[in-house]
N, C-alpha and C positions, 0 to 999 in steps of 0.2 A: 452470201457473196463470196466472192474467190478470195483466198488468200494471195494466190501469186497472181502477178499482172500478165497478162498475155503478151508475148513481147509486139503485136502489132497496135496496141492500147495506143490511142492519141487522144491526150484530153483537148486537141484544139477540135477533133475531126470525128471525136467517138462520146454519145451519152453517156453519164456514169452519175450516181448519186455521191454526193458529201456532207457529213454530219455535220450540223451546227450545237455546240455544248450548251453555249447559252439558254437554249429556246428543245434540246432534247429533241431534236426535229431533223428532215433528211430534206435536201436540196436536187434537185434534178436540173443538172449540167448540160445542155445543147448545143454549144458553141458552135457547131455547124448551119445553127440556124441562121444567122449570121449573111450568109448566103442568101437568102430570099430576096427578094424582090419587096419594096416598101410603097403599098398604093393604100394604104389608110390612112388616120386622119393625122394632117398636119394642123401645129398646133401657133398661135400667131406670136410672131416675135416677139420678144419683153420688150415695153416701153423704153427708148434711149435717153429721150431729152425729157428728164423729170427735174421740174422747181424745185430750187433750193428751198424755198420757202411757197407756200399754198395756202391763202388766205383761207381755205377751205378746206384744208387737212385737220383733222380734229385730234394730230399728235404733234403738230407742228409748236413751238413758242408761245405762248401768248393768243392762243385758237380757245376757240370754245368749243366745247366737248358736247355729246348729244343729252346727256344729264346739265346741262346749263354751265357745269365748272369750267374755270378758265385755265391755263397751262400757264404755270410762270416761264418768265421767259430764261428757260434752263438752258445753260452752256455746256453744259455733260453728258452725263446718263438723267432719267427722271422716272421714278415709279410712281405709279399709280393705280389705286384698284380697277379693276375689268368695269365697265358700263353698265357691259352684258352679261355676267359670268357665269360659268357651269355649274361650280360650284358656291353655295352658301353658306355662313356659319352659323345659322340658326335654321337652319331646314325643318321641318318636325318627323317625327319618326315612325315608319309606315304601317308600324305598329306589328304584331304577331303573327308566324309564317304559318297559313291554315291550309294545306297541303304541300308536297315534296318537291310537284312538279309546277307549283308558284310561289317561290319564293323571291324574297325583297328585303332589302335591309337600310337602313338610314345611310345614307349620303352628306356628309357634310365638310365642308372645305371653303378655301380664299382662292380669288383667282387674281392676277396684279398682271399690267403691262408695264413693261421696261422700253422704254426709249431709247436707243445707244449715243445717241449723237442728233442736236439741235438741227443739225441741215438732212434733208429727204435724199440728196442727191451722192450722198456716200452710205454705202456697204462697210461691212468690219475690213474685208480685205486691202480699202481704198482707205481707211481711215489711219493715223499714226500709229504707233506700237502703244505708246503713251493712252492714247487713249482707248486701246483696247482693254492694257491692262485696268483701267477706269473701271471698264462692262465686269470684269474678271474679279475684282472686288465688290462691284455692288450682287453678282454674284452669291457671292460669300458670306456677304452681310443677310441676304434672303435667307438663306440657306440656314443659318446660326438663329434669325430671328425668328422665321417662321418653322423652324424643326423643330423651337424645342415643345411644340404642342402637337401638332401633325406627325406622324409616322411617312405620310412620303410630301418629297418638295418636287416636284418634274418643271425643270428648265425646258425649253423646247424655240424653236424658230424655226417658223414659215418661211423660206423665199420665194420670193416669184409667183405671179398671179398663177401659172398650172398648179404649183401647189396648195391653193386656194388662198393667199396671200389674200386680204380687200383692203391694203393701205401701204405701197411702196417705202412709207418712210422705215426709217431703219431699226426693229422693235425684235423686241422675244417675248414671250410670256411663262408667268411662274406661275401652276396651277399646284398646290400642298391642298390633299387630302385625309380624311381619317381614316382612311384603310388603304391596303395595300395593293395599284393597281395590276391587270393583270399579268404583263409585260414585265416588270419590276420584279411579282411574286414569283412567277416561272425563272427567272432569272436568278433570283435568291436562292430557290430549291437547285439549281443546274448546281450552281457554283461550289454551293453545301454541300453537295453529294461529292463534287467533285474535291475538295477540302480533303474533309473525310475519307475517303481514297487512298487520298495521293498526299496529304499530308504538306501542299500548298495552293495556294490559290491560282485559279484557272486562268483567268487574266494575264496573271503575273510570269506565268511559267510561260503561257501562249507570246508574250510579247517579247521573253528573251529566247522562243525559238523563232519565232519570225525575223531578229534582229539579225540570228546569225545564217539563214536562211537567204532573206535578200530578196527574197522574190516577189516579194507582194508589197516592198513598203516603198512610199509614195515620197516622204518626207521624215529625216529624223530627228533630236537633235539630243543631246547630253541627259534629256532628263525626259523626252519626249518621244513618242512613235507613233507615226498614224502608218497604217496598210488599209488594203483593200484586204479584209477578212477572208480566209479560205472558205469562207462558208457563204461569203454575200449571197442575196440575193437579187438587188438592186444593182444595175450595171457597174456605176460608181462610186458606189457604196464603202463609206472609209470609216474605220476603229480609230478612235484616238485613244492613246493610251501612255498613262506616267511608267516610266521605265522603274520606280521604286514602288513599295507596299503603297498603298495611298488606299483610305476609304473615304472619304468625301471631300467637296470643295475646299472644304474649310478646313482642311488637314495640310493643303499645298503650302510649301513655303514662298517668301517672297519672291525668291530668284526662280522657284518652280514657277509662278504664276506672269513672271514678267517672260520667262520661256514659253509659258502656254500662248501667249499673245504672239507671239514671234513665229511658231511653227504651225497658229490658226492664219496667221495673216499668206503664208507662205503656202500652205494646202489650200486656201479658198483664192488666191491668185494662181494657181495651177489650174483648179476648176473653172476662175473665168478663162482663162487663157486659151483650157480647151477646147471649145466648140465658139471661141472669140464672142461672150456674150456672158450678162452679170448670170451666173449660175444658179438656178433652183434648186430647194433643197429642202428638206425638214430635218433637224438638228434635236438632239436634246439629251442630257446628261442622267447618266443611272450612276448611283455610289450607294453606299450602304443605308439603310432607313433609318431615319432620325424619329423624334418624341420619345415613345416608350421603350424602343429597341436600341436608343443611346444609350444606357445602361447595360445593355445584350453583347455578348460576344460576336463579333460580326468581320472575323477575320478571313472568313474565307471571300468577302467583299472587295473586289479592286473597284475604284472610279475609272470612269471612261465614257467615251461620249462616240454618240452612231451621228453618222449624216448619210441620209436617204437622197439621193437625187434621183428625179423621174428620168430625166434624158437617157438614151440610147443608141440614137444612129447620130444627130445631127442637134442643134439647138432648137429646132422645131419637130421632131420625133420623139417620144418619150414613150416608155415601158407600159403595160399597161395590166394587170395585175386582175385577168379577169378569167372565165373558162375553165382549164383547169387545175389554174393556182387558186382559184378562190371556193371549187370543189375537188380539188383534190392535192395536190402539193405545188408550194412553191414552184417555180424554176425560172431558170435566166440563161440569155444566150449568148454570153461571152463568160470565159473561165477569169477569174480573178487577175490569173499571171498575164493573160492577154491585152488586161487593163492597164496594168502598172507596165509592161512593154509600148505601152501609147505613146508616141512623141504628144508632150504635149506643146503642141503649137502657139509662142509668143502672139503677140498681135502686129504680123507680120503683112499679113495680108493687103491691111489699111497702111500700112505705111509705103509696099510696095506699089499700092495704087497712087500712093502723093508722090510720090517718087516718076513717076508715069510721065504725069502731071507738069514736073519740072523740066523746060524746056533745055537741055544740056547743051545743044547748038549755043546757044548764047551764052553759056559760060565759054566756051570755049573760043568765041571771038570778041569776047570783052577784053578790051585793054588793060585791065587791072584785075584779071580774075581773084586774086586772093582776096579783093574787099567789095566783089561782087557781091549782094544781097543772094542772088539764088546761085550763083557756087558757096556763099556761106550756107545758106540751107541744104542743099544738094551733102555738104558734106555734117552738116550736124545730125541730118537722117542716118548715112551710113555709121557714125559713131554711135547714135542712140539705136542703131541695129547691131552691133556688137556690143553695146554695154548689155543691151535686150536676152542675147544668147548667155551672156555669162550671168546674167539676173537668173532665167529661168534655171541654170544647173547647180548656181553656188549661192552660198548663204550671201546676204549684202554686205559682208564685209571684205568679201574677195571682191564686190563690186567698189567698194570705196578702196579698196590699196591700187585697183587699176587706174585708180581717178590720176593716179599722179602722172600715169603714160600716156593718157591724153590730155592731160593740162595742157601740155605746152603746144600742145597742134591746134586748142582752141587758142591760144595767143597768139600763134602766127593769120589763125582765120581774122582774129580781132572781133570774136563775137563773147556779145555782151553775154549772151543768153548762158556762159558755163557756170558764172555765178548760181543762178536760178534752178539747172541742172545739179550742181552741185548740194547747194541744200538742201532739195529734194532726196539725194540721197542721204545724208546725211543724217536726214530726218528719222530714219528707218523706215523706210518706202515712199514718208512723204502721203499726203492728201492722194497723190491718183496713183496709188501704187509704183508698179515698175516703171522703168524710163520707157518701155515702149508703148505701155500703159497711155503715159503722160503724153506720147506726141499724136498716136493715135487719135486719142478723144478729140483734138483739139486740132488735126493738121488741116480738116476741109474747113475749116474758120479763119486758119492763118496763113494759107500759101501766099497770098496778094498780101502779106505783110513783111515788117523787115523780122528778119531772123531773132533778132532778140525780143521780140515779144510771144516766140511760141512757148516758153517757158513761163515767161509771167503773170502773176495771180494766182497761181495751184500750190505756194506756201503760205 
């Protein structure tokens, strides 16, 4: 490869390969592909209107599971072992390898489903900060309990039926095996070698040059950093990573873990925002190997966690990972910088359609415009569309110090509903995330109603 760049090089407009450390592997960059024309398969919308509760969901409360066990009726997180599971802890062992080119070795491991939350119809990103950091502790406890016998514990989450999701409610699962898988292994050697080296770990050093770089990161905060990897493959594809040494969950401190939950809620509200629909993804945490290698030196280990999303053009177009990335290399057809330069789009769309909708002629010859029902609406849309934009670019607490600038305009409208807005933010997102979040879901249910009930019920 060249050492000096050609000065007509365009990584939006020109192929060019880029190493991934992790994985000692080379990515093939297209971003021109981009351009094409899209007549394949469309894939069918996510489910919108899903039961809080599903008499028939076998992770719901108080459900009967297909092994006959009942679910108590849990307000939190709930673990439970798999039904189904991959792996066993008493497997038997496939006994002695009687040539080179068939070999086999015992398998054995737990496999657990985690529940995050009793109701089906919230996501992490929709749910309170509180009770993320809930998921972020039992976490932790897996982690500690089931390591100290297993060498690896893999966290991991399905969303969304393309990513073969077969139960909407809101779950992850923890599969701890006796050996080391093989993602994790190659992972360990990259880092080691890179350790060794360089005399720090790879993670660690990558995340405070992306910090100062700016170009790939997505969301950050004090102790926190997610980017789109210079190396993705996957369109959307985001690093999360603790800004200090950290080797495993169970190393975070409190205030690190009540920040993980804050800056997951705020990256997976970016991702729904994006293509305005609950985001698909597969998730799951790599850190240092726990059992036998707790004892082991394992400093060149940073924690961090990958989220794969399939999508590509649109919420119904997704990547497709076949031809010749599955015979010959990776690639992907947008560059990283390209991603993280994405407006990412509020849910702006739907409220400009309710907004349509409102007939403004009649505000405007009603006698008493200021205690009009739909001039109150009319304008509590415009304000939940400017708290909307400053949700999406600043932490929520540049959103609550602006509360105090439109307090007083909701006083003069004389609408109930600022209370209801208000706690919601206060909440730390509150049950349905952002304010635009909030009116969205709910504005084709409440046009034909008075304005203080579109807030009502979502605390």
């Amino acid at each position: 490869m060249s050492k000096k760049q050609d000065a007509r090089f365009d990584p939006k407009e020109h192929q060019h390969l880029r190493y991934n450390p992790l994985r000692d592997s080379w990515i093939l960059v297209s971003a021109h592909r981009m351009k094409r024309p899209w007549a394949g398969q469309v894939e069918k919308p996510p489910e919108e209107q899903i039961p809080r509760y599903d008499p028939r969901n076998p992770l719901c409360p108080g459900n009967t599971r297909a092994n006959g066990e009942v679910n108590p009726d849990y307000e939190s997180t709930f673990v439970f072992d798999n039904d189904f599971p991959a792996l066993q802890p008493d497997a038997p062992d496939p006994g002695a390898d009687q040539h080179p080119l068939f070999q086999s070795k015992a398998a054995r491991g737990v496999c657990k489903v985690m529940c995050f939350h009793p109701w089906s119809d919230v996501t992490l990103p929709l749910m309170k900060k509180e009770e993320v950091v809930k998921v972020i502790e039992k976490w932790v406890e897996l982690v500690e309990e089931i390591g100290i016998t297993y060498p690896w514990v893999q966290i991991f989450e399905n969303k969304g039926a393309v990513m073969g999701c077969s139960n909407p409610h809101p779950h992850c699962q923890v599969w701890a095996s006796n050996f080391l898988p093989n993602e994790p292994a190659l992972s360990d050697r990259c880092q080691r070698k890179y350790y060794e080296k360089h005399g720090e770990p790879l993670l660690l050093e990558y995340a405070k040059q992306e910090a100062e770089k700016k170009e790939r990161v997505v969301v950050e905060s004090s102790d926190w950093l997610a980017v789109v990897p210079y190396w993705a493959t996957w369109p959307y594809q985001m690093l999360l990573l603790p800004r200090r040494h950290v080797l495993r969950l169970n190393d975070l401190t409190t205030e690190e873990r009540e920040g993980l939950a804050d800056i997951m809620k705020r990256l997976l509200t970016k991702y729904d925002n994006l293509f305005e629909v609950s985001f698909p993804y597969s998730m799951g945490w790599h850190g240092a190997p726990t059992g036998p290698h707790l004892k082991e030196n394992n400093s060149h280990w940073q924690l961090h966690a990958h989220y794969y999303p399939p999508l590509l053009r649109s919420a119904t177009v997704k990547k497709f990972m076949v031809g010749y990335e599955m015979l010959a290399q990776e690639q992907r057809d947008l560059t990283p910088e390209q991603v993280n330069n994405i407006t990412y789009t509020p849910y702006t769309t739907k409220l400009r359609t309710a907004l349509v909708n409102i007939s403004l002629s009649k505000c405007l010859v009603t006698a008493n415009p200021v205690h009009s029902s739909q001039y109150n609406l009319f304008l509590s849309v415009v304000i939940v569309l400017i708290l909307q934009c400053i949700w999406d670019y600043c932490h929520v607490g540049n959103v609550l110090s602006c509360w105090g600038l439109f307090h007083s305009v909701f006083e003069y409208t004389n609408l109930n509903s600022c209370c209801y807005l208000s706690a919601n933010l206060q909440m730390s997102y509150g049950h349905c995330g952002s304010p635009g979040q909030i009116y969205a879901k709910h504005a084709g249910t409440h046009l034909t109603k008075q304005t203080n009930t579109i807030f009502c019920g979502f605390i």
